[in-house]
C-alpha positions as a LaTeX table, in Angstrom:
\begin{tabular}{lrrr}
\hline
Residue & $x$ (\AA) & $y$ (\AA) & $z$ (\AA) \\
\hline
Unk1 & 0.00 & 0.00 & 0.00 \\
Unk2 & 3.33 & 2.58 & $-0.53$ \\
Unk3 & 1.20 & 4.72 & $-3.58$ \\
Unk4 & $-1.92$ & 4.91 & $-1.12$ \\
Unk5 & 0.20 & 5.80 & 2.13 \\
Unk6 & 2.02 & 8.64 & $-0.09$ \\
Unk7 & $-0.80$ & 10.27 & $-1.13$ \\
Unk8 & $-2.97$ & 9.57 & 2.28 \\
Unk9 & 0.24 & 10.46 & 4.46 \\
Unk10 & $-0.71$ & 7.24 & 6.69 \\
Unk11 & 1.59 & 4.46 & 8.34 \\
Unk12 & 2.45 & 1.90 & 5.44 \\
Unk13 & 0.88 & $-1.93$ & 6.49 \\
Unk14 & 4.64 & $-3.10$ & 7.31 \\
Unk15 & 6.82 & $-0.33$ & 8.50 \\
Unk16 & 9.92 & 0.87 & 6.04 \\
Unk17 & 12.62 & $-0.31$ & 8.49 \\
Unk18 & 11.22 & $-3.70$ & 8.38 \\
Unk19 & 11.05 & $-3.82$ & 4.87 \\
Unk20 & 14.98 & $-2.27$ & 4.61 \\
Unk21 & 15.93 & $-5.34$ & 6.90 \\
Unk22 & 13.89 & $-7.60$ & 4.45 \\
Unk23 & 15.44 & $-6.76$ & 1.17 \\
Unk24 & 19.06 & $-6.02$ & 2.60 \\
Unk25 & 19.65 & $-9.84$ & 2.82 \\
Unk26 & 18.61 & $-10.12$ & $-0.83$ \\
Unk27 & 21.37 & $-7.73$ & $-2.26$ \\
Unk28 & 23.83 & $-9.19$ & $-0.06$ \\
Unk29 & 23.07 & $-12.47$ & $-1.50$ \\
Unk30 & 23.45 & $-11.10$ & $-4.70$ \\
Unk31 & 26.78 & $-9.65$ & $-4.10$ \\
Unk32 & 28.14 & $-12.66$ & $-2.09$ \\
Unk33 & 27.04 & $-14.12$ & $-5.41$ \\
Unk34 & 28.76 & $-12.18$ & $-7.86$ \\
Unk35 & 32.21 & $-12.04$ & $-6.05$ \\
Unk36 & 31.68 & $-15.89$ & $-5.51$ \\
Unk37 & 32.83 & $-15.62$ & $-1.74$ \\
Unk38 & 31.77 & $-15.87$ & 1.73 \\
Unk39 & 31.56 & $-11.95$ & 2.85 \\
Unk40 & 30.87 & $-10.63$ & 6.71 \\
Unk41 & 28.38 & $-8.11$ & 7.27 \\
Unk42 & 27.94 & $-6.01$ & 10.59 \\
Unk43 & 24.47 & $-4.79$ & 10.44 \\
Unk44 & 24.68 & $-1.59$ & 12.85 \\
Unk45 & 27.00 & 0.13 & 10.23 \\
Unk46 & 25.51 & $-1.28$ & 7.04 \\
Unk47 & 28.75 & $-2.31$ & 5.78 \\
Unk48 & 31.05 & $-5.34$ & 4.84 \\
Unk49 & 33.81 & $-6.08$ & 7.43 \\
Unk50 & 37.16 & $-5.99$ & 5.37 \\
Unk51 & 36.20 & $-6.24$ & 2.09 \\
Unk52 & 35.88 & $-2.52$ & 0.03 \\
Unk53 & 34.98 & $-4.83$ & $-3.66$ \\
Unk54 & 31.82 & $-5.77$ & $-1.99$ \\
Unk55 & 31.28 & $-2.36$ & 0.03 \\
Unk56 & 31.81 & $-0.28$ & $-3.35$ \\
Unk57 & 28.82 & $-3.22$ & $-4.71$ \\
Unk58 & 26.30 & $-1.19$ & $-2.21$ \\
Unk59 & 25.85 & 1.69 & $-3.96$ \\
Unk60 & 25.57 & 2.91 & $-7.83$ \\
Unk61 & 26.84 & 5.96 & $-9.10$ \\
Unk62 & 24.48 & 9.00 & $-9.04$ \\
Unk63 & 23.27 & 11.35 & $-12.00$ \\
Unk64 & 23.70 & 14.58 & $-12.83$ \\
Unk65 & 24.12 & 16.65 & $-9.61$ \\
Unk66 & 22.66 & 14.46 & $-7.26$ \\
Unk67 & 25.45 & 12.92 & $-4.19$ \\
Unk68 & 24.77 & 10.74 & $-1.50$ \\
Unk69 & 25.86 & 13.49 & 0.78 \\
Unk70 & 22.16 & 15.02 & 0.04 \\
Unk71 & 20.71 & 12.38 & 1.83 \\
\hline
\end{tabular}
């Protein structure tokens, strides 16, 4: 129900940091995948532990003037 809460303003069914969680161990699949190794990931800091190939895998590049430092 994300369209309807946006427009209404109201509390999503399941809330976002739930769904964050939920997905997170999806892409870290994917990237465990595509390096083809075991990786270590400390959830407080949203980050792999000694490994910057797979921490440069969480993010894309940005376009135009956007930067994650707007966030």
């Amino acid at each position: 129900n994300f369209i309807d809460c946006v427009l209404s303003r109201k509390e999503p069914v399941a809330p976002v940091e739930i769904a964050h969680r939920s997905i997170t161990v999806g892409h870290l699949g994917n990237i465990a995948m595509k390096l083809n190794q075991d990786l270590e990931w400390d959830p407080k800091k949203e980050r792999f532990l000694g490994d910057d190939s797979a921490n440069m895998m969480l993010t894309r590049p940005f376009r135009g003037e956007w930067d994650f430092t707007d966030f």
